[in-house]
N, C-alpha and C positions, 0 to 999 in steps of 0.2 A: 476283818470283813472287807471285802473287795466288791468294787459294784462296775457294773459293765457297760460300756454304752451299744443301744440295739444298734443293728446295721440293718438301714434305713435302704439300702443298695435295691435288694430285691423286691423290695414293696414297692419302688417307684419303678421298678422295672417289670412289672406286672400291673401296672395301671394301665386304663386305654392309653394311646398315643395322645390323643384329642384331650386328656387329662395329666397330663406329665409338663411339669415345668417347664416353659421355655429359655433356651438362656437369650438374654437381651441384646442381638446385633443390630448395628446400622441398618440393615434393608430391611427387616421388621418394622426398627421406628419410623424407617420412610415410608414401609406399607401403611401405617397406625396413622401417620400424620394426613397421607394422600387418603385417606378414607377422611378422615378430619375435613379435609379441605374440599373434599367433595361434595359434603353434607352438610355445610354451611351455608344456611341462603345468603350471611355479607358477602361472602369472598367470590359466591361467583355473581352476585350485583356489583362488585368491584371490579371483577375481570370483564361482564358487559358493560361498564360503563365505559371502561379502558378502550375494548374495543369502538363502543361507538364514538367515543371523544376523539380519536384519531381519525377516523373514517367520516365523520360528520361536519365535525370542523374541518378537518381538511376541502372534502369538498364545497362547505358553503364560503370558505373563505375564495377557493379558487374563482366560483362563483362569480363573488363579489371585486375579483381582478381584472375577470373575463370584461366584466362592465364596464370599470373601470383600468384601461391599461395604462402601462404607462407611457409618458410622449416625453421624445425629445434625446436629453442626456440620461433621463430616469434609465432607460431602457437599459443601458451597459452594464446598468447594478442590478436588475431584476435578477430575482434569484427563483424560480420559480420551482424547484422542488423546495425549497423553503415554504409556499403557498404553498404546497397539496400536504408538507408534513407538520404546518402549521399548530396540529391538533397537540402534538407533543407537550403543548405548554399547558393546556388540561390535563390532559391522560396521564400525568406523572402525579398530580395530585391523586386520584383511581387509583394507582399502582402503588403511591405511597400509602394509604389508608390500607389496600390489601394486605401489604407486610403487618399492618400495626394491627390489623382484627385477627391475622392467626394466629398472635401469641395473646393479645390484650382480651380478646372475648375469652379464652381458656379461665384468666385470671377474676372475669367480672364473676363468671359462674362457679368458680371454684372449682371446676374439671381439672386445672393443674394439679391439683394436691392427689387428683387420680393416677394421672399421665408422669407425675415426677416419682409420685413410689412406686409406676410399673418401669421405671427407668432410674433408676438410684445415680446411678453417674450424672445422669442431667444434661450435658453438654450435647449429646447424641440426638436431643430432642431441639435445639435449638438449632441443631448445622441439620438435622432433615426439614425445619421448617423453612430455613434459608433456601436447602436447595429447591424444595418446593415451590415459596413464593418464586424464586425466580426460572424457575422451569415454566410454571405456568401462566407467567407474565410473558417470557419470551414467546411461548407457543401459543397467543392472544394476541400478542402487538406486532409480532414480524408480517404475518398474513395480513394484517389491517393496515399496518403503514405499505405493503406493496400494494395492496387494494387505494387505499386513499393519494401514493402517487401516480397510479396510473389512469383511476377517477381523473384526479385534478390537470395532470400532463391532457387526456383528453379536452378537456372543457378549453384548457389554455390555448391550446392546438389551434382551434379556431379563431384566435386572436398572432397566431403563429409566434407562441411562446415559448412553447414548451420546448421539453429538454426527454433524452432518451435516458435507460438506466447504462446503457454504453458510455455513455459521456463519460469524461473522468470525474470521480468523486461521487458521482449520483448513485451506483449503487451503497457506496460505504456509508453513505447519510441516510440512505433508506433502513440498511438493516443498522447503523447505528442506533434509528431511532428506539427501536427494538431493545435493545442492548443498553441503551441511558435508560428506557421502562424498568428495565429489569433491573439495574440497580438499585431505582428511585425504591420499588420494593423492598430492597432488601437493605436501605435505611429507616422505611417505615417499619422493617420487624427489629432493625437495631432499638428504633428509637420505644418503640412499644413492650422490649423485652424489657430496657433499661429503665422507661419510666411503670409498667406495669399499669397505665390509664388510659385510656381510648382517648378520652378529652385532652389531656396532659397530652399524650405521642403526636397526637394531630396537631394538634397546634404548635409543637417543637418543630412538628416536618413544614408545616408554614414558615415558620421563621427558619429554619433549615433553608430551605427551597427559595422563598421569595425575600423575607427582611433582612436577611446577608448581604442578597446580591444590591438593595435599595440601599444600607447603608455604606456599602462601598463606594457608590456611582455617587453619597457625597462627599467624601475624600477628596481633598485638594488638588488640584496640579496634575502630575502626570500620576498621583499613586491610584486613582478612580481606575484608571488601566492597568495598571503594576499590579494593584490589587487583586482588582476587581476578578481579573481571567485568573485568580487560582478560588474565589469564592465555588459553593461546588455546582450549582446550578451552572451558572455560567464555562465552568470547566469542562461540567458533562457535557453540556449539546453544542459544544465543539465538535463532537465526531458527525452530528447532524447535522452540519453544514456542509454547503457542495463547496465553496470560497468563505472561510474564515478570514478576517480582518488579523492577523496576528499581529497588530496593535495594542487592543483591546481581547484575544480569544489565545487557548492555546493551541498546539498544534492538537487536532482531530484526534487521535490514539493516545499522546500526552493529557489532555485534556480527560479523557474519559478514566483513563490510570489515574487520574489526581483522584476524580469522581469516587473508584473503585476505592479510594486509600481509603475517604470520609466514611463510606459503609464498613469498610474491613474496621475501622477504629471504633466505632458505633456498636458493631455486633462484638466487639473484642470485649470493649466496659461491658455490654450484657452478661458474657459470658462469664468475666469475674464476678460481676453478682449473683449469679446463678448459682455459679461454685460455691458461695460462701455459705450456703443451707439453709437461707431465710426463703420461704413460699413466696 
């Protein structure tokens, strides 16, 4: 007795279109994901907060320079695209939370266990929320840091401070600002993949971010500077600087490639978790 197996070919080839399996590629998952992140009230209270932490701060800090200038020797160290991009040092917290609520909220409500059996391989769904988070942190933070340098260059103006985006350096500190944002994102989806806890991620990208670079600065002797400029906060917003101290900072492009390493190695350990088939 011989048994046969049906050939399944034409039955799915007689289904509507609109009912026929799809096969799973990349720009699928990034449409899947880009609807995701659309339809998230965190993510885009994260990318408005983003943007007004640069734009806000920036300007109230400029503000509060206008009032107060500086006299004397200060003046030769004023850096005043520094004051109008000021906000950076908010807005990466905003950026870093965004990365950690689009994969950490999946996890709280248990949608992953939807999202990884319409995606069996897995990985495809964590490199489209990467390029998301940081698609849409650039395209938030580049407009608002050129808006918050040219707010603040104004305001400064009238204390005859300011600096143009001509000058050297000032535009690459502007759209670097940009460009460290979208990193800082895309260690908070490292860190959010790897830890799979909203509480737990944020608080790693705090000490990520800030208690690194604190306990470096108490390091002895000259290793607080040895150190310190490859810590990754301080590495990234070296590119947001018009005059870095390389002292203490690295070179602007160096510096933000260190940055870039810390996320690539963050979303790397994600990704071996991910592969190993535990939800």
């Amino acid at each position: 007795m011989t048994s046969t197996t049906p050939n399944t070919a034409p039955a799915v080839a007689a289904m509507p279109a609109y009912t026929r399996p799809q096969k799973v590629t990349q720009p699928r998952v990034l449409r899947s994901e880009w609807t995701k992140l659309r339809t998230q009230p965190s993510t885009f209270w994260a990318l408005l907060a983003t943007m007004i932490l640069i734009t806000g701060f920036g300007i109230g800090y400029s503000l509060l320079r206008e009032a107060r200038p500086p006299h004397g020797a200060a003046v030769a160290s004023f850096d005043p695209a520094a004051v109008s991009l000021s906000g950076v040092l908010l807005a990466q917290i905003a950026a870093g939370v965004l990365g950690v609520l689009l994969v950490t909220s999946e996890y709280a409500t248990g949608l992953i266990r939807t999202t990884l059996a319409a995606v069996p391989r897995r990985l495809p769904v964590l490199w489209g929320k990467a390029v998301l988070a940081a698609a849409a942190t650039l395209a938030v933070s580049l407009p608002a840091a050129f808006a918050a340098f040219l707010a603040g260059q104004s305001i400064l103006a009238r204390q005859h401070l300011s600096v143009g985006l001509s000058q050297p350096g000032v535009a690459r500190a502007v759209t670097g600002t940009a460009l460290y944002l979208a990193v800082a994102a895309l260690l908070g989806l490292g860190l959010g993949a790897l830890l799979r806890s909203t509480a737990g991620a944020i608080a790693a990208l705090f000490g990520v971010l800030f208690a690194v670079q604190l306990v470096a600065g108490f390091l002895p002797g000259n290793w607080a500077d040895d150190v310190g400029k490859y810590v990754p906060a301080t590495a990234g917003q070296a590119v947001t600087t018009v005059h870095p101290d390389y002292a203490s900072s690295l070179p602007p492009w160096t510096g933000l490639g260190v940055f870039c390493l810390y996320a690539a190695a963050l979303l790397g350990l994600a990704a071996l978790r991910m592969r190993r088939g535990d939800v």
